[in-house]
C-alpha positions, 0 to 999 in steps of 0.5 A: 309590399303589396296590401293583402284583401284581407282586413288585416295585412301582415307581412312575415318576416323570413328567419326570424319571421318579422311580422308587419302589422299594419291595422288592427291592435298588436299583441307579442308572438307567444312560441311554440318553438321549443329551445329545448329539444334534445337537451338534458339538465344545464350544468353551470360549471365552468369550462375544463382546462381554460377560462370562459374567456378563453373558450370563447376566443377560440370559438370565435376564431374557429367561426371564422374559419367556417364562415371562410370555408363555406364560402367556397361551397355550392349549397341549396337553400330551400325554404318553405312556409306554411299557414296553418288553420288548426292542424290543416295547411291552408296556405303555402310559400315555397322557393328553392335557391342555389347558393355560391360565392364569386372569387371575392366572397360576394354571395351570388343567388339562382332560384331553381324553384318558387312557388306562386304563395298562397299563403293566408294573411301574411306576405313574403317581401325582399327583406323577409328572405334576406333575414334568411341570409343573416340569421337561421345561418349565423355566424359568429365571426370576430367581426360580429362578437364585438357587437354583442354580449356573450356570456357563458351559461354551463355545459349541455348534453344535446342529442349526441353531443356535449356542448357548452352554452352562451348567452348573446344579445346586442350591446347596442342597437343602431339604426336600421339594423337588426341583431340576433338574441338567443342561445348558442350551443358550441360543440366541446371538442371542435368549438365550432357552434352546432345549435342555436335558438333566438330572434333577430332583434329589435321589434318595431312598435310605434309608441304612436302607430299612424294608419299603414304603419308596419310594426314587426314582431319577430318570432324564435327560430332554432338552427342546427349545423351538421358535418361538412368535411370537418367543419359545422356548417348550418343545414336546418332551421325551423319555426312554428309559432302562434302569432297573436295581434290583439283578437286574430292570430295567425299560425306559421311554420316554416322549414329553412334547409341548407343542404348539398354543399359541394366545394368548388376547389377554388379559394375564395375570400371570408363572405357574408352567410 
């Protein structure tokens, strides 16, 4: 990471938004992400016709499939944060980036697009954008959900659709990896998820913070799928977040696209998002 020339150096975390902070006094992110968007009343009832258990076997198999089918799409990310004074942007990072997958399922990057940042009292690092890579898009694979707790929560209208909901958080936390906590909203007819709302986890604070020592807050972030030939495959994902650290604050919004999927015609293996 390169110092900023301000007093206060922070450096944004990219999907979830972790935020190093390497002077001055912390405080948590308080939210401006709102989960709830589109969202009618929560019905806890239990799912019709199978167990909770059960539904959540086949969500899980049905996200391996879309995880396995996305790979063999070409797709553009597009990314961009903002600083914000008031309602005015005072600073800007912009990338654009063309997605595809070589006959092994290995990701493979080409950025069309990037902007110098002029972003005001945060950075972007190399983690920051491989944040991107793992959580606005997740997947919950049979692979990931035995890492996590999953626990149904009811049905839910959202938008358009019926849904059910789960609550997921890590069982555990290993070293030197991060997780996602939040919500997910699953759609009731195809079982494949089509929302979700959380964080990667964990935080980092220092009980005991020595100079220059980063300590990452991760703001919420909410992503939304959409129809592919069939299959929920991640389009949009936002943040607009107030992040507070001790007396100074900083305000960011960014706006993460996944669009223009195209299927290459070739059958590739299961990759990473």
């Amino acid at each position: 990471m390169s110092k900023n020339p301000l007093s206060t150096f922070l450096c944004r975390k990219f999907v979830v938004l972790c935020l190093s902070l390497l002077c001055g006094s912390v405080g948590l992110a308080h939210g401006q992400t709102d989960c709830a968007v589109g969202s009618d009343t929560l019905d806890t009832a239990q799912p019709k016709g199978m167990s909770s258990q059960e539904l959540l076997e086949r969500v899980i198999s049905n996200e391996d499939k879309v995880q396995s089918t996305r790979s063999q799409y070409t797709f553009t990310q597009d990314v961009l944060v903002q600083t914000l004074d008031g309602k005015a942007v005072d600073g800007q990072f912009h990338q654009i980036t063309k997605i595809s997958h070589d006959d092994k399922g290995k990701r493979i990057e080409n950025v069309s697009f990037a902007e110098q940042s002029t972003l005001r009292g945060i950075e972007i690092s190399a983690a920051d954008l491989d944040d991107i890579r793992s959580f606005m898009p997740w997947i919950m694979t049979s692979e990931q959900a035995p890492q996590y707790n999953v626990t149904y929560a009811g049905r839910q209208h959202v938008d358009d659709l019926d849904t059910y909901v789960f609550h997921v958080e890590p069982k555990k936390f290993e070293k030197d990896r991060r997780y996602f906590q939040g919500r997910i909203w699953v759609d009731d007819r195809d079982l494949e998820i089509v929302k979700l709302c959380g964080k990667s986890v964990p935080d980092v604070i220092a009980k005991k913070k020595k100079k220059n020592q980063p300590v990452e807050v991760r703001p919420t972030f909410v992503s939304y799928r959409q129809l592919v030939d069939g299959n929920w495959f991640p389009a949009y994902a936002r943040v607009d977040d107030t992040l507070n650290f001790g007396v100074q604050s900083v305000h960011v919004r960014e706006i993460v696209k996944f669009t223009g999927y195209k299927r290459t015609g070739a059958t590739t293996a299961a990759s990473k998002p």
